[in-house]
C-alpha positions in Angstrom: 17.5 73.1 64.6 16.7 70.0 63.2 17.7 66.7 64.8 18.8 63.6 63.1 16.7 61.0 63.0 17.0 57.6 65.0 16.5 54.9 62.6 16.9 52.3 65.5 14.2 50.7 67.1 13.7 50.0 70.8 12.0 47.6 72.3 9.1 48.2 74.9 10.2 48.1 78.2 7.6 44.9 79.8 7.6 44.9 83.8 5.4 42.0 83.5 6.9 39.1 83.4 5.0 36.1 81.0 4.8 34.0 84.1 2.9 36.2 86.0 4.9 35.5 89.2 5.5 39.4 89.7 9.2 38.6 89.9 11.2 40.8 86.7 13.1 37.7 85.2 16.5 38.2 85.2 18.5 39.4 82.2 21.0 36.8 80.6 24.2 39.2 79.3 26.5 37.6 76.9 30.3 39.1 77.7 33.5 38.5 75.8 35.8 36.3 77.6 38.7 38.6 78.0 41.3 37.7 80.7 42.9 40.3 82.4 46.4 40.3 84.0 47.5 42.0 87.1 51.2 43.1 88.4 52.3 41.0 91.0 52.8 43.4 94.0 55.1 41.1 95.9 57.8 42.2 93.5 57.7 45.8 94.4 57.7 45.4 98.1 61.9 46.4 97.7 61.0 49.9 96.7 61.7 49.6 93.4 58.3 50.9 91.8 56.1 49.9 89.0 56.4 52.0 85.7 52.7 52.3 85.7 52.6 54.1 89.0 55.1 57.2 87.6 52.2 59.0 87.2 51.2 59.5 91.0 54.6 60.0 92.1 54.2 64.2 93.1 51.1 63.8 95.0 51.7 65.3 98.2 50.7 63.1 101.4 50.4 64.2 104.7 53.2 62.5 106.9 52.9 61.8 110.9 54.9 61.0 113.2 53.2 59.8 116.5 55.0 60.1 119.9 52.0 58.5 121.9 48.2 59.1 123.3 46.1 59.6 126.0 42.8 60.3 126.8 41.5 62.4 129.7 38.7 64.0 131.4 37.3 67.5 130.6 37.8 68.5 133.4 41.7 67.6 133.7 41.8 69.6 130.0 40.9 72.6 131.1 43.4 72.4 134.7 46.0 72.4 132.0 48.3 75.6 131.8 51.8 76.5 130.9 54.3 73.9 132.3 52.0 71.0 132.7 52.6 67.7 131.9 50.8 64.8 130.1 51.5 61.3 130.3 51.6 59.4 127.6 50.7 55.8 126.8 53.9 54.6 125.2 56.9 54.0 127.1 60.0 56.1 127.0 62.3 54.6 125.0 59.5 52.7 122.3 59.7 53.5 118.6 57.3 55.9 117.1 54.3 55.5 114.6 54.9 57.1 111.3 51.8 57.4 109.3 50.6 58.8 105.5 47.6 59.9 105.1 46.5 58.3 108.5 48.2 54.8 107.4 51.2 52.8 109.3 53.9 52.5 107.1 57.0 52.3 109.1 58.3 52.9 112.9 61.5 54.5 114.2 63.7 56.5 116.7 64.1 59.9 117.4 67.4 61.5 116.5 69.0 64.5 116.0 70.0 66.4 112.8 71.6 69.9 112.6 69.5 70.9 115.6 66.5 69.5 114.3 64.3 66.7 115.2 63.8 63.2 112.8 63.3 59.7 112.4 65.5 56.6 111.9 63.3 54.3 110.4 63.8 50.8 112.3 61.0 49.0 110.2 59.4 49.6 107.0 55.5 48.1 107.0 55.2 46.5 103.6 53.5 46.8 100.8 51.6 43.6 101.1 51.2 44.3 104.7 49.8 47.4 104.1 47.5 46.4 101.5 46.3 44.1 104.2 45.3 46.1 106.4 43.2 47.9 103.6 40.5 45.4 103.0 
C-alpha cells in the first residue's frame, strides 16, 4: 500500500536555546481575536430554561431527601437490633435537605400524599447560588 507523500517540510525540533541559558524560550502564538458571548444565568434563575440546555433535559439524577445524621461508635452499631432508636442531629420539626446528585438544591416539609410520604418545598436554592457553591 502506497502512502502519499508529504510535501510539507518540518522544522527540526532545537532544545537548545541560542542563548545558551538552558531555559526553552517560550513560544510566541498569534490567535485570532474572536470574542465570545455567554448567556447570562441570572435570567434563568425563574425556571424558565435556556433553549441550548433541551438537550440534557432526560438525564436521570439521583434525588435525596435527607431527614438528618449522626455519627456513633462501633461499638453502639453493632448493640443496634430491631426496635432501637437513633438520634438524630436535626431537630424535630426542621426542614429537610433535598439533594441531586449529592448537591443542595432546595429544603422542605414532610407531608402526606395518598398514603405516601413527600416533600413541600419551602425554598428553592438558586441557580446562581448553586453555581456558587461549585467553584
Amino acid at each position: 500500500m502506497d502512502l502519499p507523500e508529504n510535501n510539507s517540510q518540518q522544522q527540526p525540533v532545537n532544545d537548545n536555546p541560542p542563548d545558551g541559558s538552558g531555559k526553552t524560550p517560550a513560544v510566541q502564538v498569534n490567535a485570532s481575536e474572536e470574542s465570545f458571548a455567554f448567556n447570562d444565568l441570572h435570567d434563568h434563575a425563574n425556571g424558565n430554561t435556556p433553549s441550548n440546555l433541551d438537550f440534557i433535559l432526560d438525564i436521570p439524577l439521583e434525588i435525596t431527601v435527607e431527614l438528618g445524621r449522626t455519627k456513633m461508635m462501633i461499638h453502639d452499631l453493632l448493640k443496634l437490633g430491631q426496635g432501637s432508636v437513633i438520634e438524630l442531629s436535626k431537630p424535630a420539626g426542621d426542614t429537610l435537605e433535598i439533594l441531586a446528585n449529592n448537591r443542595l438544591i432546595a429544603k422542605g416539609d414532610v407531608v402526606v400524599m395518598n398514603d405516601k410520604y413527600g416533600i413541600r418545598l419551602t425554598e428553592v436554592i438558586s441557580t446562581v447560588e448553586r453555581l456558587e457553591k461549585l467553584k
